[in-house]
C-alpha positions, 0 to 999 in steps of 0.5 A: 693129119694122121699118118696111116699104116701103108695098105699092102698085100701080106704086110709088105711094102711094095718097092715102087707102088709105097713110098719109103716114107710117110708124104707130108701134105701141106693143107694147102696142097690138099686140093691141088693134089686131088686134082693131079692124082685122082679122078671120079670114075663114071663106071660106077655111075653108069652101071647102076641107075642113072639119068642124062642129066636133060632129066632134070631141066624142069626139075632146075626151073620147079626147084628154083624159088618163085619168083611171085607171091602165090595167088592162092594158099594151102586152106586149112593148112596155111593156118599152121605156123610155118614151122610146124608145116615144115616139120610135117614136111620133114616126116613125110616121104619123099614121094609125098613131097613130090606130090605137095610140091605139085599142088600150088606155087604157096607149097613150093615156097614153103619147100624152098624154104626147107633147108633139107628140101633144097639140099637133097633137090640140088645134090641128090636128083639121081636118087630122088628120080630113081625113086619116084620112076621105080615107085619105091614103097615106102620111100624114106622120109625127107629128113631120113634122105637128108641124113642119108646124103649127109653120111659117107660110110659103106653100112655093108662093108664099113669102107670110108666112102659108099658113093651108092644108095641101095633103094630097098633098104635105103642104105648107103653102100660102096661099088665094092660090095654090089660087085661081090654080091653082098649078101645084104644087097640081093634082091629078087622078083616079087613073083619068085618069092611067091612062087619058092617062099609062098608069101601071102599077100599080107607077108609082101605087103610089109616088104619095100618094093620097086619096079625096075627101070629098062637101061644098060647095068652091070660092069658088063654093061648088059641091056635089061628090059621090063619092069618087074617088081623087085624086093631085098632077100633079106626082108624077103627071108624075115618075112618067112621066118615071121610067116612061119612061126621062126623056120627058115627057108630052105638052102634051095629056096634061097639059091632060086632067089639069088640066081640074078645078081645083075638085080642089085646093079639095078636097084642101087643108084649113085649118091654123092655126100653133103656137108657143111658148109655146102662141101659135096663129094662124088667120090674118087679113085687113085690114078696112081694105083691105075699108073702102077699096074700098067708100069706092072709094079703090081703085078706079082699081087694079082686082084690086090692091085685091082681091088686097090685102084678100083676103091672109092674114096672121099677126099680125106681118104684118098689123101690118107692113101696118097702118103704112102702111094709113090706113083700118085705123088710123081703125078703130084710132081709132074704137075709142078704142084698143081700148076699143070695137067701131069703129062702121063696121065693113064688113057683110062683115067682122062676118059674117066674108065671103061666104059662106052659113053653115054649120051 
Protein backbone atom coordinates (compact mmCIF):
# COMPACT_ATOMS: atom_id res chain seq x y z
CA UNK A 1 0.00 0.00 0.00
CA UNK A 2 1.04 3.64 -0.77
CA UNK A 3 1.71 5.62 2.09
CA UNK A 4 -0.16 8.96 1.87
CA UNK A 5 0.52 12.50 3.01
CA UNK A 6 -0.83 12.73 6.47
CA UNK A 7 -4.19 15.19 6.39
CA UNK A 8 -3.69 18.11 8.47
CA UNK A 9 -4.97 21.53 9.22
CA UNK A 10 -2.47 24.27 7.48
CA UNK A 11 0.08 21.71 6.74
CA UNK A 12 0.95 20.74 10.01
CA UNK A 13 1.14 17.56 11.77
CA UNK A 14 -0.57 17.54 14.95
CA UNK A 15 1.54 16.08 17.89
CA UNK A 16 -1.10 13.39 19.43
CA UNK A 17 -3.62 12.97 16.58
CA UNK A 18 -0.53 11.99 13.65
CA UNK A 19 2.00 9.39 14.13
CA UNK A 20 5.56 10.54 14.02
CA UNK A 21 5.87 8.06 11.08
CA UNK A 22 4.05 6.16 8.31
CA UNK A 23 1.87 2.73 10.23
CA UNK A 24 3.12 -0.53 8.46
CA UNK A 25 0.10 -2.51 7.81
CA UNK A 26 0.38 -6.22 7.51
CA UNK A 27 -2.18 -7.37 4.70
CA UNK A 28 -3.03 -9.78 7.33
CA UNK A 29 -3.85 -7.15 9.83
CA UNK A 30 -6.07 -5.38 7.56
CA UNK A 31 -9.48 -6.85 8.89
CA UNK A 32 -8.41 -6.95 12.37
CA UNK A 33 -7.45 -3.46 12.30
CA UNK A 34 -10.91 -2.51 10.75
CA UNK A 35 -12.74 -3.83 13.18
CA UNK A 36 -10.42 -2.39 16.53
CA UNK A 37 -10.73 1.26 15.08
CA UNK A 38 -13.49 1.80 12.89
CA UNK A 39 -17.22 1.38 12.95
CA UNK A 40 -20.33 2.30 10.56
CA UNK A 41 -22.03 5.23 11.96
CA UNK A 42 -26.17 4.46 11.78
CA UNK A 43 -26.81 8.39 11.59
CA UNK A 44 -26.09 8.75 8.27
CA UNK A 45 -28.43 5.93 7.49
CA UNK A 46 -31.06 7.11 9.75
CA UNK A 47 -31.26 10.79 8.63
CA UNK A 48 -32.13 10.08 5.07
CA UNK A 49 -34.75 7.22 3.75
CA UNK A 50 -34.70 4.12 5.53
CA UNK A 51 -36.73 1.15 5.89
CA UNK A 52 -36.71 -1.50 9.36
CA UNK A 53 -35.28 -4.04 8.08
CA UNK A 54 -39.16 -6.51 8.83
CA UNK A 55 -39.49 -4.11 5.12
CA UNK A 56 -38.01 -6.55 3.51
CA UNK A 57 -39.10 -10.27 4.83
CA UNK A 58 -41.68 -10.85 1.65
CA UNK A 59 -38.87 -9.29 -0.34
CA UNK A 60 -36.37 -12.61 1.24
CA UNK A 61 -38.90 -15.25 0.29
CA UNK A 62 -39.93 -13.67 -3.45
CA UNK A 63 -36.10 -13.24 -4.03
CA UNK A 64 -35.15 -16.67 -3.24
CA UNK A 65 -35.10 -19.20 -6.13
CA UNK A 66 -38.18 -21.19 -6.80
CA UNK A 67 -38.09 -23.98 -5.63
CA UNK A 68 -40.82 -25.81 -8.35
CA UNK A 69 -40.71 -25.55 -12.03
CA UNK A 70 -43.31 -22.97 -13.20
CA UNK A 71 -46.64 -24.24 -14.29
CA UNK A 72 -47.15 -21.55 -16.80
CA UNK A 73 -44.88 -19.55 -19.15
CA UNK A 74 -44.34 -16.00 -20.71
CA UNK A 75 -46.37 -16.48 -24.19
CA UNK A 76 -45.04 -14.88 -27.03
CA UNK A 77 -42.00 -13.92 -25.04
CA UNK A 78 -40.66 -17.38 -23.73
CA UNK A 79 -40.03 -17.98 -27.46
CA UNK A 80 -37.18 -15.49 -26.95
CA UNK A 81 -33.69 -17.36 -26.32
CA UNK A 82 -33.09 -16.70 -22.77
CA UNK A 83 -30.40 -14.38 -23.40
CA UNK A 84 -31.96 -12.04 -25.01
CA UNK A 85 -34.88 -11.92 -22.25
CA UNK A 86 -32.32 -11.05 -19.93
CA UNK A 87 -30.89 -8.37 -22.04
CA UNK A 88 -34.13 -6.98 -22.09
CA UNK A 89 -34.40 -7.39 -18.55
CA UNK A 90 -30.98 -5.29 -18.11
CA UNK A 91 -32.58 -2.33 -19.96
CA UNK A 92 -35.47 -2.12 -18.46
CA UNK A 93 -36.21 0.25 -15.30
CA UNK A 94 -36.11 -1.03 -12.14
CA UNK A 95 -39.81 -0.59 -11.67
CA UNK A 96 -40.60 -2.39 -14.68
CA UNK A 97 -38.75 -5.07 -13.07
CA UNK A 98 -40.67 -5.02 -10.21
CA UNK A 99 -43.77 -5.42 -12.14
CA UNK A 100 -42.09 -8.42 -14.53
CA UNK A 101 -41.15 -10.14 -11.21
CA UNK A 102 -45.03 -10.16 -10.55
CA UNK A 103 -46.49 -11.83 -13.28
CA UNK A 104 -45.81 -15.39 -12.86
CA UNK A 105 -43.33 -17.98 -11.07
CA UNK A 106 -41.52 -18.51 -15.11
CA UNK A 107 -40.54 -14.27 -14.73
CA UNK A 108 -38.85 -14.70 -11.18
CA UNK A 109 -36.78 -17.75 -12.40
CA UNK A 110 -35.79 -15.90 -15.37
CA UNK A 111 -34.85 -12.87 -12.82
CA UNK A 112 -32.83 -15.12 -10.19
CA UNK A 113 -31.05 -16.24 -13.06
CA UNK A 114 -29.63 -12.56 -13.57
CA UNK A 115 -26.42 -11.98 -12.21
CA UNK A 116 -27.32 -8.10 -11.58
CA UNK A 117 -31.04 -8.72 -10.53
CA UNK A 118 -29.61 -10.93 -7.43
CA UNK A 119 -26.91 -8.47 -6.45
CA UNK A 120 -29.08 -5.17 -6.35
CA UNK A 121 -32.20 -7.35 -4.45
CA UNK A 122 -29.76 -8.84 -1.89
CA UNK A 123 -27.35 -5.57 -1.07
CA UNK A 124 -29.61 -2.56 -2.33
CA UNK A 125 -33.28 -3.35 -0.79
CA UNK A 126 -33.19 0.15 0.74
CA UNK A 127 -32.70 1.72 -2.31
CA UNK A 128 -34.71 -0.41 -4.92
CA UNK A 129 -38.00 0.20 -2.02
CA UNK A 130 -37.15 3.74 -1.71
CA UNK A 131 -37.84 3.77 -5.39
CA UNK A 132 -40.82 1.91 -5.87
CA UNK A 133 -42.73 3.66 -2.57
CA UNK A 134 -41.59 7.39 -3.78
CA UNK A 135 -42.54 6.49 -7.27
CA UNK A 136 -39.20 7.64 -8.84
CA UNK A 137 -40.07 8.82 -12.67
CA UNK A 138 -38.13 7.48 -14.48
CA UNK A 139 -36.25 4.85 -12.30
CA UNK A 140 -32.67 3.82 -13.72
CA UNK A 141 -32.52 0.92 -15.51
CA UNK A 142 -31.30 -2.35 -13.91
CA UNK A 143 -28.07 -2.63 -15.48
CA UNK A 144 -27.41 1.67 -14.62
CA UNK A 145 -28.30 0.35 -10.72
CA UNK A 146 -26.11 -2.34 -10.80
CA UNK A 147 -23.30 -0.13 -12.19
CA UNK A 148 -24.37 2.49 -9.31
CA UNK A 149 -23.92 -0.23 -6.77
CA UNK A 150 -20.60 -1.28 -8.07
CA UNK A 151 -19.22 2.54 -7.87
CA UNK A 152 -17.77 4.02 -4.77
CA UNK A 153 -16.67 7.44 -5.44
CA UNK A 154 -18.70 10.72 -4.36
CA UNK A 155 -19.73 12.16 -8.07
CA UNK A 156 -20.29 15.63 -6.23
CA UNK A 157 -17.18 15.96 -4.18
CA UNK A 158 -15.21 13.46 -5.57
CA UNK A 159 -14.45 11.74 -1.89
CA UNK A 160 -13.20 7.91 -2.10
CA UNK A 161 -16.33 6.83 -0.63
CA UNK A 162 -20.24 8.01 -1.16
CA UNK A 163 -22.38 5.77 0.80
CA UNK A 164 -25.77 7.51 -0.70
CA UNK A 165 -27.76 7.56 -3.59
CA UNK A 166 -29.36 10.65 -4.65
CA UNK A 167 -32.73 9.49 -6.25
CA UNK A 168 -33.50 12.43 -8.69
CA UNK A 169 -30.35 12.40 -10.17
CA UNK A 170 -29.37 8.82 -9.75
CA UNK A 171 -25.88 9.79 -8.31
CA UNK A 172 -23.90 8.37 -5.70
CA UNK A 173 -22.88 10.88 -3.28
CA UNK A 174 -21.11 11.12 0.33
CA UNK A 175 -23.15 12.33 3.91
CA UNK A 176 -20.88 15.34 3.47
CA UNK A 177 -22.32 17.25 0.72
CA UNK A 178 -25.90 16.46 1.55
CA UNK A 179 -24.85 18.15 4.82
CA UNK A 180 -23.34 21.30 3.37
CA UNK A 181 -26.10 21.66 0.61
CA UNK A 182 -24.27 20.99 -2.43
CA UNK A 183 -25.71 22.73 -4.85
CA UNK A 184 -26.26 19.75 -7.18
CA UNK A 185 -28.21 17.80 -4.66
CA UNK A 186 -31.05 20.48 -4.01
CA UNK A 187 -34.59 19.94 -4.72
CA UNK A 188 -37.70 21.71 -4.38
CA UNK A 189 -41.55 20.93 -4.56
CA UNK A 190 -43.06 20.48 -8.28
CA UNK A 191 -45.75 23.01 -7.18
CA UNK A 192 -42.77 25.90 -6.24
CA UNK A 193 -41.16 25.43 -9.60
CA UNK A 194 -44.57 26.10 -11.39
CA UNK A 195 -45.61 28.90 -9.20
CA UNK A 196 -41.59 30.97 -9.34
CA UNK A 197 -40.30 29.43 -12.80
CA UNK A 198 -43.92 28.92 -14.77
CA UNK A 199 -43.08 25.49 -16.01
CA UNK A 200 -45.27 24.07 -18.50
CA UNK A 201 -46.45 20.91 -17.99
CA UNK A 202 -44.46 19.59 -20.92
CA UNK A 203 -41.22 21.41 -19.42
CA UNK A 204 -41.98 19.15 -16.03
CA UNK A 205 -42.61 16.42 -17.87
CA UNK A 206 -39.17 15.64 -18.89
CA UNK A 207 -37.66 16.32 -15.29
CA UNK A 208 -37.39 13.08 -12.88
CA UNK A 209 -39.88 13.44 -10.03
CA UNK A 210 -40.75 11.54 -6.60
CA UNK A 211 -42.82 11.80 -3.93
CA UNK A 212 -41.68 11.90 -0.49
CA UNK A 213 -42.14 9.62 2.09
CA UNK A 214 -43.52 10.60 5.64
CA UNK A 215 -40.45 9.87 8.41
CA UNK A 216 -37.71 11.63 10.85
CA UNK A 217 -34.64 13.41 8.51
CA UNK A 218 -31.86 15.40 8.89
CA UNK A 219 -29.29 15.51 11.47
CA UNK A 220 -31.72 17.13 13.83
CA UNK A 221 -33.94 14.28 13.31
CA UNK A 222 -37.14 16.42 12.62
CA UNK A 223 -40.56 14.66 11.83
CA UNK A 224 -41.77 15.36 8.21
CA UNK A 225 -45.20 14.49 6.82
CA UNK A 226 -46.88 14.71 3.41
CA UNK A 227 -46.09 13.39 -0.02
CA UNK A 228 -45.19 16.27 -2.06
CA UNK A 229 -43.81 15.62 -5.57
CA UNK A 230 -40.40 16.91 -5.37
CA UNK A 231 -37.76 17.36 -8.50
CA UNK A 232 -33.82 18.57 -8.47
CA UNK A 233 -33.15 22.44 -8.95
CA UNK A 234 -30.50 21.73 -11.36
CA UNK A 235 -32.77 19.94 -13.94
CA UNK A 236 -35.48 22.46 -12.60
CA UNK A 237 -33.26 25.24 -13.80
CA UNK A 238 -32.10 23.62 -17.53
CA UNK A 239 -35.50 23.38 -18.08
CA UNK A 240 -36.17 26.98 -17.89
CA UNK A 241 -33.07 28.13 -19.67
CA UNK A 242 -34.38 25.57 -22.62
CA UNK A 243 -38.26 27.10 -22.09
CA UNK A 244 -36.89 30.32 -22.42
CA UNK A 245 -34.83 30.51 -25.36
CA UNK A 246 -31.34 30.21 -22.82
CA UNK A 247 -32.10 33.20 -19.99
CA UNK A 248 -31.67 32.20 -16.63
CA UNK A 249 -33.84 32.71 -13.64
CA UNK A 250 -33.71 35.09 -11.84
CA UNK A 251 -31.42 35.04 -8.34
CA UNK A 252 -34.78 35.53 -6.44
CA UNK A 253 -36.19 32.75 -8.14
CA UNK A 254 -33.75 30.30 -7.30
CA UNK A 255 -33.54 31.73 -3.41
CA UNK A 256 -37.51 30.60 -3.31
CA UNK A 257 -36.69 27.20 -4.66
CA UNK A 258 -33.58 26.58 -2.23
CA UNK A 259 -35.49 27.54 0.71
CA UNK A 260 -36.00 23.79 2.17
CA UNK A 261 -32.52 22.25 2.45
CA UNK A 262 -34.16 19.57 4.65
CA UNK A 263 -35.64 18.16 0.85
CA UNK A 264 -32.05 16.68 -0.12
CA UNK A 265 -32.09 14.44 3.34
CA UNK A 266 -35.42 13.16 2.08
CA UNK A 267 -34.88 12.14 -1.36
CA UNK A 268 -31.08 10.50 -0.63
CA UNK A 269 -31.10 7.07 0.39
CA UNK A 270 -28.17 4.66 1.90
CA UNK A 271 -26.12 2.81 -0.62
CA UNK A 272 -23.44 0.23 0.24
CA UNK A 273 -20.87 -0.64 -2.61
CA UNK A 274 -20.63 -4.19 -4.43
CA UNK A 275 -17.38 -5.79 -5.84
CA UNK A 276 -16.29 -9.10 -6.83
CA UNK A 277 -15.93 -11.63 -5.48
CA UNK A 278 -18.98 -10.74 -3.58
CA UNK A 279 -17.16 -7.87 -1.16
CA UNK A 280 -19.78 -5.39 0.00
CA UNK A 281 -19.16 -2.26 2.14
CA UNK A 282 -21.33 0.16 4.52
CA UNK A 283 -18.84 2.49 4.71
CA UNK A 284 -16.98 3.39 7.92
CA UNK A 285 -15.80 6.16 10.01
CA UNK A 286 -12.73 6.62 12.49
CA UNK A 287 -12.99 6.02 16.33
CA UNK A 288 -9.93 7.16 16.44
CA UNK A 289 -10.69 10.64 15.18
CA UNK A 290 -13.85 10.48 17.91
CA UNK A 291 -11.01 9.36 20.71
CA UNK A 292 -8.75 12.52 19.92
CA UNK A 293 -11.60 15.39 20.25
CA UNK A 294 -12.97 13.93 23.55
CA UNK A 295 -8.88 13.73 24.77
CA UNK A 296 -9.15 17.63 23.34
CA UNK A 297 -6.16 16.71 21.04
CA UNK A 298 -7.80 18.72 18.43
CA UNK A 299 -9.37 21.12 19.92
CA UNK A 300 -7.16 24.04 18.76
CA UNK A 301 -8.38 22.99 15.05
CA UNK A 302 -12.24 23.92 15.33
CA UNK A 303 -14.50 22.12 12.56
CA UNK A 304 -11.46 20.32 11.20
CA UNK A 305 -11.48 17.96 13.97
CA UNK A 306 -15.20 17.56 13.35
CA UNK A 307 -15.12 17.14 9.60
CA UNK A 308 -12.23 14.46 10.10
CA UNK A 309 -14.36 12.07 12.31
CA UNK A 310 -17.50 12.71 10.60
CA UNK A 311 -15.65 11.23 6.89
CA UNK A 312 -17.05 8.06 5.47
CA UNK A 313 -14.52 5.66 4.24
CA UNK A 314 -14.36 2.44 2.53
CA UNK A 315 -12.13 0.03 3.81
CA UNK A 316 -8.86 0.87 1.71
CA UNK A 317 -9.54 4.42 2.73
CA UNK A 318 -9.47 4.20 6.09
CA UNK A 319 -6.77 1.94 6.06
CA UNK A 320 -4.87 4.85 4.19
CA UNK A 321 -6.04 7.28 7.05
CA UNK A 322 -5.20 4.97 10.06
CA UNK A 323 -1.07 5.08 8.90
CA UNK A 324 -0.93 8.28 9.91
CA UNK A 325 -3.77 8.47 12.71
CA UNK A 326 -2.21 7.78 16.50
CA UNK A 327 -5.31 7.45 18.49
CA UNK A 328 -6.85 4.58 15.72
CA UNK A 329 -3.40 2.57 16.06
CA UNK A 330 -3.41 2.64 20.37
CA UNK A 331 -7.07 1.04 19.54
CA UNK A 332 -5.35 -1.02 17.34
CA UNK A 333 -2.96 -2.02 20.44
CA UNK A 334 -5.43 -2.02 22.82
CA UNK A 335 -7.07 -4.68 21.26
CA UNK A 336 -3.61 -6.83 21.26
CA UNK A 337 -3.85 -6.99 17.41
CA UNK A 338 -7.48 -7.74 17.06
CA UNK A 339 -7.47 -10.28 19.82
CA UNK A 340 -10.03 -8.30 21.99
CA UNK A 341 -12.58 -5.40 21.98
CA UNK A 342 -10.22 -2.03 22.80
CA UNK A 343 -11.39 -1.13 26.62
CA UNK A 344 -11.86 2.81 25.49
CA UNK A 345 -13.89 2.53 22.95
CA UNK A 346 -15.72 6.28 23.01
CA UNK A 347 -19.64 5.57 24.19
CA UNK A 348 -20.72 7.13 20.78
CA UNK A 349 -18.97 5.01 18.76
CA UNK A 350 -20.34 1.36 20.48
CA UNK A 351 -23.80 2.67 19.95
CA UNK A 352 -23.03 3.42 16.81
CA UNK A 353 -23.60 7.81 16.81
CA UNK A 354 -25.97 10.40 17.89
CA UNK A 355 -28.79 9.59 17.26
CA UNK A 356 -32.16 8.11 19.31
CA UNK A 357 -32.59 4.22 17.94
CA UNK A 358 -34.93 3.40 15.99
CA UNK A 359 -37.15 0.60 15.97
Amino acid sequence: MTTPTPPTKQGRPIPGYHSEEPYTISPEDSSAIVRASAYHREDYDLAVICFPDRTHVDIDITNSSPNHNPATTLGDLDKLPLELIHEICLHSDMSSIFRFRQVNTRARHILYALYEYRVVTTHARDAFCAMLRTELDPCPTLSAFYQLLSSQKCSICGHEYGDLIHLPTCIRCCSFCVRKHAPELRVATAAKAIRYLKLSRHALSQITQLKLLPGIYGMEERRRVGRPKVLSIQSAREAYRKQNGGEEPTNMMMRYLQMQPILAFMVCCALPSYSLPGRVENGICCIGCQAAIEKGILIHTGNWAFHMRDLVYSVNGFLKHFVWCEQAQLLWLESNRGSCEPPNWPYICIRGGFFTRRK
